[in-house]
CHARMM-style PDB file with segment names, atoms N, HN, CA, C and O in Angstrom:
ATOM      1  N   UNK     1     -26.502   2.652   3.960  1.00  0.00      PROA
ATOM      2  CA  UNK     1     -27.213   2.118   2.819  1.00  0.00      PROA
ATOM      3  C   UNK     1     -27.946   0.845   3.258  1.00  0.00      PROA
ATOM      4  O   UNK     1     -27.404  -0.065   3.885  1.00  0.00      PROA
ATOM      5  N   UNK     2     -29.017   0.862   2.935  1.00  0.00      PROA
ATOM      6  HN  UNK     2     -29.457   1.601   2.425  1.00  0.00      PROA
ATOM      7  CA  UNK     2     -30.084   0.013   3.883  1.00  0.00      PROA
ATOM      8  C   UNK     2     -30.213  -1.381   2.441  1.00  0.00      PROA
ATOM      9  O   UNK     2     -30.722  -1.142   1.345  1.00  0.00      PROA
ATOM     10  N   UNK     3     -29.662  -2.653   2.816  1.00  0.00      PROA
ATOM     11  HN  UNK     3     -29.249  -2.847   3.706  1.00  0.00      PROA
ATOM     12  CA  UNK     3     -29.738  -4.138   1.508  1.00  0.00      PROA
ATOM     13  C   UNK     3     -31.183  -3.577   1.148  1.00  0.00      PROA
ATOM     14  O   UNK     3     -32.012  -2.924   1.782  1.00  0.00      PROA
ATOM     15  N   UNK     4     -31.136  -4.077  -0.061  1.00  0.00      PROA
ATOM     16  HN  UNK     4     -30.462  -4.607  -0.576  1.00  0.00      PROA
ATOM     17  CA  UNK     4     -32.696  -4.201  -0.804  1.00  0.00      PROA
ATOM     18  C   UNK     4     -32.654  -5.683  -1.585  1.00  0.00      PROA
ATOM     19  O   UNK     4     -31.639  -6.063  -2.168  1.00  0.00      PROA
ATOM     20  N   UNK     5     -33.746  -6.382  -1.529  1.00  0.00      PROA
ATOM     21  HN  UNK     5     -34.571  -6.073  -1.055  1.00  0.00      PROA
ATOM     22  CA  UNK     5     -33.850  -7.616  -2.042  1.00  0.00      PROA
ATOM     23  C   UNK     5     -34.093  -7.214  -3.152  1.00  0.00      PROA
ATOM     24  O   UNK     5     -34.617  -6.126  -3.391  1.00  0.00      PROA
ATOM     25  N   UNK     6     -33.718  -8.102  -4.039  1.00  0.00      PROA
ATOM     26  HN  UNK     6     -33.293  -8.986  -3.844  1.00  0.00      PROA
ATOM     27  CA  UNK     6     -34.612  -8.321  -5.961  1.00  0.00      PROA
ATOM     28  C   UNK     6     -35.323  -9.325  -5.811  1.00  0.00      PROA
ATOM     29  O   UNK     6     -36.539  -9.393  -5.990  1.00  0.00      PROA
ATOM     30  N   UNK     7     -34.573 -10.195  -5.458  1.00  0.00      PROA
ATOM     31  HN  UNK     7     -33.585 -10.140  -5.312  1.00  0.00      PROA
ATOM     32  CA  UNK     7     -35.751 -11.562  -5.877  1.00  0.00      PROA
ATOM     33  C   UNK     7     -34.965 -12.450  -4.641  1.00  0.00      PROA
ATOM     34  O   UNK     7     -33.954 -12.178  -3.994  1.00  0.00      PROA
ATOM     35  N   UNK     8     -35.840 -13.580  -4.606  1.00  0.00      PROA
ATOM     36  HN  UNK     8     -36.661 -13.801  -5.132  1.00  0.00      PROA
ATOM     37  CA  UNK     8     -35.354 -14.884  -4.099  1.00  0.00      PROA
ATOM     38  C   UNK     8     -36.171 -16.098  -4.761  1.00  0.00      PROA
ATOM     39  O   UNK     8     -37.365 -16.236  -5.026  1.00  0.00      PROA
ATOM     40  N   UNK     9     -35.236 -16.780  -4.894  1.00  0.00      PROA
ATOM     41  HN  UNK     9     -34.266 -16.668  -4.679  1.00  0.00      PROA
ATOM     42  CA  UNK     9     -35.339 -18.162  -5.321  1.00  0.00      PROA
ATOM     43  C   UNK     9     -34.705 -19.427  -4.668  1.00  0.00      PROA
ATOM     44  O   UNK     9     -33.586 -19.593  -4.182  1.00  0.00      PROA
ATOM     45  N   UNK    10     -35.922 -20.388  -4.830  1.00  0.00      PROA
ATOM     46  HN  UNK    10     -36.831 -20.253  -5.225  1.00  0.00      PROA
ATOM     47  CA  UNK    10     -35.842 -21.388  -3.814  1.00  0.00      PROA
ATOM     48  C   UNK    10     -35.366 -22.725  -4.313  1.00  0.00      PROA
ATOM     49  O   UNK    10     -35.510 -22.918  -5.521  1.00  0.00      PROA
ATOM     50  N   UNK    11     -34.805 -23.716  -3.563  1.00  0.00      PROA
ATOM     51  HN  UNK    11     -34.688 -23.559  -2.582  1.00  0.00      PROA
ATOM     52  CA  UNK    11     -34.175 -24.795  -4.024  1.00  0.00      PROA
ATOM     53  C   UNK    11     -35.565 -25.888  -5.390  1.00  0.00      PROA
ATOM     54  O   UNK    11     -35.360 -26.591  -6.380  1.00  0.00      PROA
ATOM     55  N   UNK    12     -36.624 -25.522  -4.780  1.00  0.00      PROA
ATOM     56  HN  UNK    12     -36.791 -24.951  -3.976  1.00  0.00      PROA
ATOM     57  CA  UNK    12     -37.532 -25.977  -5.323  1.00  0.00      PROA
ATOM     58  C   UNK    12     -37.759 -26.079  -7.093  1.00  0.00      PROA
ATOM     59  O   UNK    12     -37.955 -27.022  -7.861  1.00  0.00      PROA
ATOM     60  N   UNK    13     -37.595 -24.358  -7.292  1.00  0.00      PROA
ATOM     61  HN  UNK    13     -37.436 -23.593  -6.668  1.00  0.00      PROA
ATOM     62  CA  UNK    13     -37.610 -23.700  -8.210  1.00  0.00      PROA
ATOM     63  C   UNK    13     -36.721 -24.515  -9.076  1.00  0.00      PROA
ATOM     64  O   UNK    13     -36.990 -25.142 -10.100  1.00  0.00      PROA
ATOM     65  N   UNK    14     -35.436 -24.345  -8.343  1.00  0.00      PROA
ATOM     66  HN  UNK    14     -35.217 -23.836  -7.510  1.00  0.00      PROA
ATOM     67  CA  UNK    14     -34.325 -24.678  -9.323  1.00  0.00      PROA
ATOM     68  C   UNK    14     -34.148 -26.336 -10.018  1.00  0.00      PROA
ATOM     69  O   UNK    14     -33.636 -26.747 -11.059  1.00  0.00      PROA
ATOM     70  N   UNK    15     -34.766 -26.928  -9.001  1.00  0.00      PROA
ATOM     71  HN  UNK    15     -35.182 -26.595  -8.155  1.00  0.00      PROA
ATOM     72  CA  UNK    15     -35.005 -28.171  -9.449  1.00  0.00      PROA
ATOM     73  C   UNK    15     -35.704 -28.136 -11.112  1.00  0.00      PROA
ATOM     74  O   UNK    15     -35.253 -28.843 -12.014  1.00  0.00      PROA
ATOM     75  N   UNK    16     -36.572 -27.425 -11.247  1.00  0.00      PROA
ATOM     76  HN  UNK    16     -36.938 -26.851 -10.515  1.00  0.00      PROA
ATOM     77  CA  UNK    16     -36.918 -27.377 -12.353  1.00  0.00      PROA
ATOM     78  C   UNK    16     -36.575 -26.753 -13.754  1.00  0.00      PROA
ATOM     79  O   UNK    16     -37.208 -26.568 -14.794  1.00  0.00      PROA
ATOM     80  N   UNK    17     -35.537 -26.556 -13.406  1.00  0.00      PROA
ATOM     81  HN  UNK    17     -35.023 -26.707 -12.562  1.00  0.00      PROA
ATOM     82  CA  UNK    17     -34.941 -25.095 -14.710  1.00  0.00      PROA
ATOM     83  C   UNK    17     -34.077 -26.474 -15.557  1.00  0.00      PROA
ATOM     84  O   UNK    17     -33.184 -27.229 -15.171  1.00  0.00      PROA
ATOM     85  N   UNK    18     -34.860 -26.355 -16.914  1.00  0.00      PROA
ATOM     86  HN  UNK    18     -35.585 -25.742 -17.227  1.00  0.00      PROA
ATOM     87  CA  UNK    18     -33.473 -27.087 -17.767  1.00  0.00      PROA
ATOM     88  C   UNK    18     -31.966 -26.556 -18.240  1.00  0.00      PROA
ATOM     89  O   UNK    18     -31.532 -26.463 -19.388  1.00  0.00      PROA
ATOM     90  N   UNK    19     -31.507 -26.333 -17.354  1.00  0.00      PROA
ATOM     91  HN  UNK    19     -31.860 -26.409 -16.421  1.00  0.00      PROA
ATOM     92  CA  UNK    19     -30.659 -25.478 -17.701  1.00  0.00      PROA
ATOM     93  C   UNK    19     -29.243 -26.289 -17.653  1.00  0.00      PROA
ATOM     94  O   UNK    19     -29.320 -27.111 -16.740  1.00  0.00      PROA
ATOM     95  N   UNK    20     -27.843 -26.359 -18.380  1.00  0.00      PROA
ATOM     96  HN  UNK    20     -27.781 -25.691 -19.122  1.00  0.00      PROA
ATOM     97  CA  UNK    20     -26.686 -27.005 -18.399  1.00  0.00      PROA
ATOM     98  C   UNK    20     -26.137 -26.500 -16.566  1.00  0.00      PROA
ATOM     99  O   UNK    20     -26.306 -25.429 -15.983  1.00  0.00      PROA
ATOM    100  N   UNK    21     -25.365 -27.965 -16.029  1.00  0.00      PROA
ATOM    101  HN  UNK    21     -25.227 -28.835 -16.503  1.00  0.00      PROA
ATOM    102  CA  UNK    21     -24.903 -27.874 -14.807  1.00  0.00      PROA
ATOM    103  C   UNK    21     -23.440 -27.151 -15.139  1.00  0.00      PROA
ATOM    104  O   UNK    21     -22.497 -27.404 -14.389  1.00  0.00      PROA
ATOM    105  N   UNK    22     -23.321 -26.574 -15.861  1.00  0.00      PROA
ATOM    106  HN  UNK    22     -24.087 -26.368 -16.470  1.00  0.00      PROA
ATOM    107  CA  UNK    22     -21.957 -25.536 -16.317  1.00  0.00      PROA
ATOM    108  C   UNK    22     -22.112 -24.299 -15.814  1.00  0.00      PROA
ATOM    109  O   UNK    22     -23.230 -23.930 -16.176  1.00  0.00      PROA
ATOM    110  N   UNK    23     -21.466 -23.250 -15.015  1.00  0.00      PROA
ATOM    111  HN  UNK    23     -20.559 -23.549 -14.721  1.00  0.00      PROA
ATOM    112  CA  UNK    23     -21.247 -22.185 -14.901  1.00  0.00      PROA
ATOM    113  C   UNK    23     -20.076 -21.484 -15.096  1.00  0.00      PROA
ATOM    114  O   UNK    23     -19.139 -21.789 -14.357  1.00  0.00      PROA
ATOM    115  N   UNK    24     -19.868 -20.431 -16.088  1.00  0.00      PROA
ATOM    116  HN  UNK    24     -20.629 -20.183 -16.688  1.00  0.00      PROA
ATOM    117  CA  UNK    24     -18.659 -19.705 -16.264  1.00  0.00      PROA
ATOM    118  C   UNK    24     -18.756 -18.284 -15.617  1.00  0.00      PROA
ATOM    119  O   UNK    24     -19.890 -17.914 -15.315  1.00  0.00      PROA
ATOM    120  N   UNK    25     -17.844 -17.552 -15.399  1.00  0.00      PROA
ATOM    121  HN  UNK    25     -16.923 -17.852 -15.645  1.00  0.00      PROA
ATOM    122  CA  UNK    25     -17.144 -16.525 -14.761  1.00  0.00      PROA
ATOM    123  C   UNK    25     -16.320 -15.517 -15.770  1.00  0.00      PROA
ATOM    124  O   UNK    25     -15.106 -15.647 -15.930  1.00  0.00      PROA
ATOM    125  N   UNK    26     -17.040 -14.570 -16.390  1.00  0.00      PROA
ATOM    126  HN  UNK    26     -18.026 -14.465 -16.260  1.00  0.00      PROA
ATOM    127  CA  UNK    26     -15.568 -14.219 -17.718  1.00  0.00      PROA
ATOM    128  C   UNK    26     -16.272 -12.093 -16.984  1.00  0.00      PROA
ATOM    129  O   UNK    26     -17.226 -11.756 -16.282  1.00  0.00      PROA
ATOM    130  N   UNK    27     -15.573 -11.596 -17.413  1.00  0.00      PROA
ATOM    131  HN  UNK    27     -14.798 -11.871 -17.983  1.00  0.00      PROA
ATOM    132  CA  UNK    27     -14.912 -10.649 -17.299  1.00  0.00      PROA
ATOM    133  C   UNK    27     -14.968 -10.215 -15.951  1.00  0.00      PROA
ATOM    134  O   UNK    27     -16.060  -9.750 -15.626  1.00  0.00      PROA
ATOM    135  N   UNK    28     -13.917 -10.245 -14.908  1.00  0.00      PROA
ATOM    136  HN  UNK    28     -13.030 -10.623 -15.173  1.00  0.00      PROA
ATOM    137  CA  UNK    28     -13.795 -10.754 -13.965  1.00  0.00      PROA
ATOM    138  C   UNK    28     -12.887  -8.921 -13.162  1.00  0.00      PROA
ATOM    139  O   UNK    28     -11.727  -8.766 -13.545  1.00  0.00      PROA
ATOM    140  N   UNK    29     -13.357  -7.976 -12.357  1.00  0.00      PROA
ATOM    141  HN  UNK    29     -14.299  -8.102 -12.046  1.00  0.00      PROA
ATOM    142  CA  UNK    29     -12.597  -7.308 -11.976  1.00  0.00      PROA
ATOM    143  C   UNK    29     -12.526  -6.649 -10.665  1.00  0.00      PROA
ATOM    144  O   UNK    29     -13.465  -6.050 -10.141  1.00  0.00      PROA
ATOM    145  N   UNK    30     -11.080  -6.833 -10.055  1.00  0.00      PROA
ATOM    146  HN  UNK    30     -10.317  -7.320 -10.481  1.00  0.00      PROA
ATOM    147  CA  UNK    30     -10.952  -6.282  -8.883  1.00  0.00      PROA
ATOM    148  C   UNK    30     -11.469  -5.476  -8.455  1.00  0.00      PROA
ATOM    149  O   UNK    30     -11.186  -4.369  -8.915  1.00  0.00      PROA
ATOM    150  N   UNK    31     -12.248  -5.528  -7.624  1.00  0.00      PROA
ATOM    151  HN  UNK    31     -12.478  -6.427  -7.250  1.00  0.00      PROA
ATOM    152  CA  UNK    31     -12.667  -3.808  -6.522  1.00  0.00      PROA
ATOM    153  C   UNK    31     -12.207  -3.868  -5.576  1.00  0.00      PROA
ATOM    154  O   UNK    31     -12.317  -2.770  -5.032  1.00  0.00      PROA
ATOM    155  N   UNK    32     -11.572  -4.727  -4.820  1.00  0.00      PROA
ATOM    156  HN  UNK    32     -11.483  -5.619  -5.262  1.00  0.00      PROA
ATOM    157  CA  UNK    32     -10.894  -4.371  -3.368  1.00  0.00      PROA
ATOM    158  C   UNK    32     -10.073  -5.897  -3.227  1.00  0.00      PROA
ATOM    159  O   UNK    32     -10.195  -7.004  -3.751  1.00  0.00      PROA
ATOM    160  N   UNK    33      -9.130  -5.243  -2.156  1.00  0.00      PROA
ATOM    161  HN  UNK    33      -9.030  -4.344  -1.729  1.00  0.00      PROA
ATOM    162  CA  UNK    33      -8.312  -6.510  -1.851  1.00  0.00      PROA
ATOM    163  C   UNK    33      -8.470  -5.976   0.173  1.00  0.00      PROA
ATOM    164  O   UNK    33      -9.163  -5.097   0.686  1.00  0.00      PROA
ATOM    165  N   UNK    34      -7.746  -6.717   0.645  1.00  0.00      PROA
ATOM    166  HN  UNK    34      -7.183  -7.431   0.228  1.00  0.00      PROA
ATOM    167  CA  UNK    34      -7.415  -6.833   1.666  1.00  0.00      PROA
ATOM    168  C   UNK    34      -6.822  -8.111   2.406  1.00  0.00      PROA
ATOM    169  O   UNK    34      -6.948  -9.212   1.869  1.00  0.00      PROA
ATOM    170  N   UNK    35      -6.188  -7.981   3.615  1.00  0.00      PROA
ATOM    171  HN  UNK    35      -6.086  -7.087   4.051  1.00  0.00      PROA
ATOM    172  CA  UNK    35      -4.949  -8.517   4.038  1.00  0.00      PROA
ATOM    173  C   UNK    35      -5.472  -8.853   5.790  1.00  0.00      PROA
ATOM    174  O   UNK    35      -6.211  -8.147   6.477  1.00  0.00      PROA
ATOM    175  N   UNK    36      -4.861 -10.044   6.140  1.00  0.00      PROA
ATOM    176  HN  UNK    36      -4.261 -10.618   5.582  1.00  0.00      PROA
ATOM    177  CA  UNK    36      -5.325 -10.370   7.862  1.00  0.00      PROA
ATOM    178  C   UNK    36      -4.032  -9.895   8.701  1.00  0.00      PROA
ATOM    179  O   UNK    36      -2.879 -10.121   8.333  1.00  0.00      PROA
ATOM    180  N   UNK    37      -4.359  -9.250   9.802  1.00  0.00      PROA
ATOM    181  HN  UNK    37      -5.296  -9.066  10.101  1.00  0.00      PROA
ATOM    182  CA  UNK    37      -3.452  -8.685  10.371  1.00  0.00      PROA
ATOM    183  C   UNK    37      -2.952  -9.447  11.631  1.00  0.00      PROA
ATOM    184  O   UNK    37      -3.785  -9.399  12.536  1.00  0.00      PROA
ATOM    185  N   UNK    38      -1.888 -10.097  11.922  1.00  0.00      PROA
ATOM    186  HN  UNK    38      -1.212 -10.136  11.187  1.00  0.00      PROA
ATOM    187  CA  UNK    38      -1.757 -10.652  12.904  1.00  0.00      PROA
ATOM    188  C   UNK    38      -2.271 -10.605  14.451  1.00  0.00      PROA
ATOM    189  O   UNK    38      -1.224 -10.756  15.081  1.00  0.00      PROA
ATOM    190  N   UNK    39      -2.679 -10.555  14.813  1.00  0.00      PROA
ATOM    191  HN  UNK    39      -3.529 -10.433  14.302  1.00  0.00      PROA
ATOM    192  CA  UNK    39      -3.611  -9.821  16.536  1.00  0.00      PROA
ATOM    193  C   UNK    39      -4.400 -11.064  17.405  1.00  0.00      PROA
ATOM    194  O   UNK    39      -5.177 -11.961  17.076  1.00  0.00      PROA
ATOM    195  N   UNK    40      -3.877 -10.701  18.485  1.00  0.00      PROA
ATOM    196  HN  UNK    40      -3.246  -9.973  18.752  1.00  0.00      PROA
ATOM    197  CA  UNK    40      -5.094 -11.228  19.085  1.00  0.00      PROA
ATOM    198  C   UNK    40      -6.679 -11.638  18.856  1.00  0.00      PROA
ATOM    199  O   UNK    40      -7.091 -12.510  19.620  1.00  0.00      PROA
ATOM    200  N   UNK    41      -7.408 -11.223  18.102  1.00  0.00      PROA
ATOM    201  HN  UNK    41      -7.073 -10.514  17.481  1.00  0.00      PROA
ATOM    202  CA  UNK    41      -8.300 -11.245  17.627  1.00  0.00      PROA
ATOM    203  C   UNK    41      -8.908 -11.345  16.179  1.00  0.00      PROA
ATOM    204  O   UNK    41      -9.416 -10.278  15.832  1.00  0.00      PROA
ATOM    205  N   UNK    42      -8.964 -12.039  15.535  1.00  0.00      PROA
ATOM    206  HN  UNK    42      -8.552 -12.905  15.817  1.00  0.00      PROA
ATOM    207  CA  UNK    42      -9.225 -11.892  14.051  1.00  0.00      PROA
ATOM    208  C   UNK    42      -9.157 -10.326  13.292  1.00  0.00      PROA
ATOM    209  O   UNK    42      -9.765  -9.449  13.906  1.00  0.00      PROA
ATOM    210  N   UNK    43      -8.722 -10.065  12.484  1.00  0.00      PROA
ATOM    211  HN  UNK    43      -8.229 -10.778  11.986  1.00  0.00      PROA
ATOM    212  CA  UNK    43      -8.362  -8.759  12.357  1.00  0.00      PROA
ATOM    213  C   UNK    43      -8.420  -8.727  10.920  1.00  0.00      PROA
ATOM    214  O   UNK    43      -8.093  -9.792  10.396  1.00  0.00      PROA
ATOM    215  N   UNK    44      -8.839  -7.531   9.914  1.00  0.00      PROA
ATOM    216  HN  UNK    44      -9.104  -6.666  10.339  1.00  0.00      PROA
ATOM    217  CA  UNK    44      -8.665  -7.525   8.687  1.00  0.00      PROA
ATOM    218  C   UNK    44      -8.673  -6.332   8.179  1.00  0.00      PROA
ATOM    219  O   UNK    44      -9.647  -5.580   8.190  1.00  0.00      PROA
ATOM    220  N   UNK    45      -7.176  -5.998   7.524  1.00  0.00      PROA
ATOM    221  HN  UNK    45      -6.384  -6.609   7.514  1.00  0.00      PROA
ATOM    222  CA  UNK    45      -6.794  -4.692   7.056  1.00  0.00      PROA
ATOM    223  C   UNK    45      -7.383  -4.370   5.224  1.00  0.00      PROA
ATOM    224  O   UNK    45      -7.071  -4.928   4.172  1.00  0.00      PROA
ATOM    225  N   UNK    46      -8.402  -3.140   5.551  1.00  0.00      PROA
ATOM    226  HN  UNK    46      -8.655  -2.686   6.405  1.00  0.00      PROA
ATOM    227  CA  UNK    46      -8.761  -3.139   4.077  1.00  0.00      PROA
ATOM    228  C   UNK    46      -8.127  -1.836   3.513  1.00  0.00      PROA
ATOM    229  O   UNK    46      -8.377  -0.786   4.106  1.00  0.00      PROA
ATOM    230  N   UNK    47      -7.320  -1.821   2.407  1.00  0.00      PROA
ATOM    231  HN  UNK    47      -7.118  -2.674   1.926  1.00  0.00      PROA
ATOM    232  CA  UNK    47      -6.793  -0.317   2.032  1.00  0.00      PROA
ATOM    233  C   UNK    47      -7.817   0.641   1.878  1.00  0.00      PROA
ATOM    234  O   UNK    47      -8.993   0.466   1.558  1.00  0.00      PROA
ATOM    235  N   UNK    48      -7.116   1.835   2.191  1.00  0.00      PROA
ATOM    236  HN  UNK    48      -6.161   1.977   2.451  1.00  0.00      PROA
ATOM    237  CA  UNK    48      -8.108   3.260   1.837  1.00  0.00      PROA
ATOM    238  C   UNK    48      -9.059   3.338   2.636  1.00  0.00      PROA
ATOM    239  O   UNK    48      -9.871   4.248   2.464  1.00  0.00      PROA
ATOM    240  N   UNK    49      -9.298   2.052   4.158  1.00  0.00      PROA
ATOM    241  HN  UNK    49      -8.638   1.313   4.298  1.00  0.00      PROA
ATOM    242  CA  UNK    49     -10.284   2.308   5.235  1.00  0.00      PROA
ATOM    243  C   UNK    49      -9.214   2.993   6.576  1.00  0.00      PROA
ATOM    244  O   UNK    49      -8.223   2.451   7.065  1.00  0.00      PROA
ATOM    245  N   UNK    50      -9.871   4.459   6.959  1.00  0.00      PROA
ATOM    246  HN  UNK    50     -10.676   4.899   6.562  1.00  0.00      PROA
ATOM    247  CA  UNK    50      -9.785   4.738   7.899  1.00  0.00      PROA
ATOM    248  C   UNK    50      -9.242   3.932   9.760  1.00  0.00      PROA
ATOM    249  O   UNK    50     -10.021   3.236  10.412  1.00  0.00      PROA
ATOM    250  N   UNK    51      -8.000   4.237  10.162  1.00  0.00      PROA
ATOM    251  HN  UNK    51      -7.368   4.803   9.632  1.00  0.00      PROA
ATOM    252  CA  UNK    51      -8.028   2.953  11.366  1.00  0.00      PROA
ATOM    253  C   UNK    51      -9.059   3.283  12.283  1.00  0.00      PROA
ATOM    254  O   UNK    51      -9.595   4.391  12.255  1.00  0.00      PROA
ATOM    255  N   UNK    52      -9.392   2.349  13.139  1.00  0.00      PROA
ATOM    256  HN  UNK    52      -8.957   1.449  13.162  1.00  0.00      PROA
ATOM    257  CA  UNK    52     -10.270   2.594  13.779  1.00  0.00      PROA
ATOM    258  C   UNK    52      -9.425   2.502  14.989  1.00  0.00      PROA
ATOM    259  OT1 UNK    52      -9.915   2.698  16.101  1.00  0.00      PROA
TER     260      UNK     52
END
C-alpha cells in the first residue's frame, strides 16, 4: 500500500489560525498493542504477525 498525502500544513499557516491552545482526545480505540522482546538487537513483538 503505497502513503498518499491529503494535505500539508506549515508552521506558518498555523501561526495564524485563531483557534483555542486546547486539544482533546475522546473516543479513543485500540487497534494493536505490542511488546519489546529482549535480544540483542532492538526487537518488537506484534500479535497476529507472522515470525520472521
Amino acid at each position: 500500500m503505497t502513503p498518499t498525502t491529503i494535505a500539508q500544513i506549515s508552521r506558518l499557516e498555523l501561526q495564524d489560525l485563531s483557534t483555542p491552545f486546547e486539544a482533546t482526545i475522546t473516543d479513543v480505540k485500540q487497534l494493536s498493542s505490542y511488546n519489546w522482546i529482549e535480544a540483542s538487537s532492538p526487537t518488537i513483538a506484534v500479535p497476529g504477525t507472522p515470525p520472521l
